[in-house]
C-alpha positions in Angstrom: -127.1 111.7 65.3 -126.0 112.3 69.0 -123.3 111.4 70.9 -122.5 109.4 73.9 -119.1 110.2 74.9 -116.6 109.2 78.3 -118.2 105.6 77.8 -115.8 102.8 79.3 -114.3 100.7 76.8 -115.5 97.5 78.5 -118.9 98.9 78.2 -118.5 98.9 74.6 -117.3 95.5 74.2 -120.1 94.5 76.2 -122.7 96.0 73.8 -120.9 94.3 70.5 -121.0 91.1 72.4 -124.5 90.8 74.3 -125.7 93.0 71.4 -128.0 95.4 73.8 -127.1 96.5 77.1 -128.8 99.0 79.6 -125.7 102.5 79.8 -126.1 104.8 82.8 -125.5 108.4 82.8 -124.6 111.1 85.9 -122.5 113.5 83.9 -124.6 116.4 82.3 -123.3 116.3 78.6 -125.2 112.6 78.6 -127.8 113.2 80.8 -128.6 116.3 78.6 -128.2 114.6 75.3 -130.4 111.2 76.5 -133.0 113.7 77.6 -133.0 114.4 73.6 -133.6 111.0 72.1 -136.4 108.9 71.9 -137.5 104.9 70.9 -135.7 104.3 67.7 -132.9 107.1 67.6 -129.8 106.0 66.5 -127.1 106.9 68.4 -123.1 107.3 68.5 -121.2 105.8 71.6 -117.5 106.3 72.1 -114.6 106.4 75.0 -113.2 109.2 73.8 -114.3 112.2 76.0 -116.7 115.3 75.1 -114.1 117.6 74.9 -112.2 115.4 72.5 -114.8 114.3 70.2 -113.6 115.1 66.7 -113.3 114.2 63.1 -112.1 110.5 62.9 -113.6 109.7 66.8 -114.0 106.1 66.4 -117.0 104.0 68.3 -120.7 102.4 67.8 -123.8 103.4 66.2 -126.8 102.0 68.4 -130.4 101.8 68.4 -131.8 103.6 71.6 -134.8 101.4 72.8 -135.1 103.0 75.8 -134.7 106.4 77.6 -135.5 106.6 81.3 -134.4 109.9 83.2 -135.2 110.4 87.3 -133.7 111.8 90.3 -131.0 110.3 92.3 -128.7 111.0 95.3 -125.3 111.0 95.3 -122.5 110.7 98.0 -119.9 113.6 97.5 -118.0 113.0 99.9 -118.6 109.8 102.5 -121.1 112.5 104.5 -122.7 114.9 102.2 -125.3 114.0 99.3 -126.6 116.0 96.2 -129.2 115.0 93.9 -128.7 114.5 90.4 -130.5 113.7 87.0 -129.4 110.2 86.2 -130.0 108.6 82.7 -130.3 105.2 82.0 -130.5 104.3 78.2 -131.1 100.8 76.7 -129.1 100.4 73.3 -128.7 97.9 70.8 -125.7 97.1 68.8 -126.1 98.2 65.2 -123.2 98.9 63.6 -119.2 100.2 64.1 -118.9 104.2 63.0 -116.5 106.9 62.6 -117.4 110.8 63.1 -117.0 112.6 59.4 -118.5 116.3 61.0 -119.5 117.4 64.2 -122.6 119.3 63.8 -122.6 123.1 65.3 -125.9 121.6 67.5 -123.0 119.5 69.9 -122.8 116.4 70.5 -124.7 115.9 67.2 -122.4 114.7 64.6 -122.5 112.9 61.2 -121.1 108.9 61.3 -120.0 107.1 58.8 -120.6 103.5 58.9 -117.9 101.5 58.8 -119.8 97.9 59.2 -122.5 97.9 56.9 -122.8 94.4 57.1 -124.2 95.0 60.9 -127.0 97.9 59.6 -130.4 96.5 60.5 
């Protein structure tokens, strides 16, 4: 399963309340693992950042069910613009998971589930 990671905490509550909410991406870790996925792909999303995903990351499994990547300019600095890949991914709530591995292909790891009530 990939991961999401740097995602802000009230985006998370968000998705466990509305139960399927629309996450944009700039940074490249994302960008590059949203270009990976496709309809029906589950997915792990935590706050914790890339660099400290690890055994025992705590966060939520979702269901992607949609993947939309594009160009996009960006102010740098008030005068100057780059263009960037944005991502824009629609997820659905499925369950609350854990990281048990982190797979060598990063940010693929292995989730346990710690809600199976919530598995659809």
């Amino acid at each position: 399963m990939l991961a999401f990671t740097g995602i802000k905490k009230e985006s998370l509550e968000r998705l466990t309340r509305k139960g399927v909410i629309v996450l944009e991406f700039l940074s490249f870790v994302n960008v590059r693992t949203a270009s990976l996925l496709e309809k029906g792909d589950r997915v792990f999303l935590t706050e914790d950042v890339y660099e400290e995903l690890d055994t025992h990351t705590e966060g939520i499994v979702g269901e992607v069910l949609e993947v939309r990547i594009a160009p996009s300019r960006v102010n740098i600095d008030h005068i100057d613009e780059v263009e960037v890949q944005r991502a824009r991914v629609k997820v659905k709530f499925v369950s609350f998971g854990r990281v048990k591995e982190i797979e060598e292909e990063r940010p693929a790891v292995t989730v346990v589930i710690l809600d199976r009530a919530l598995v659809g």
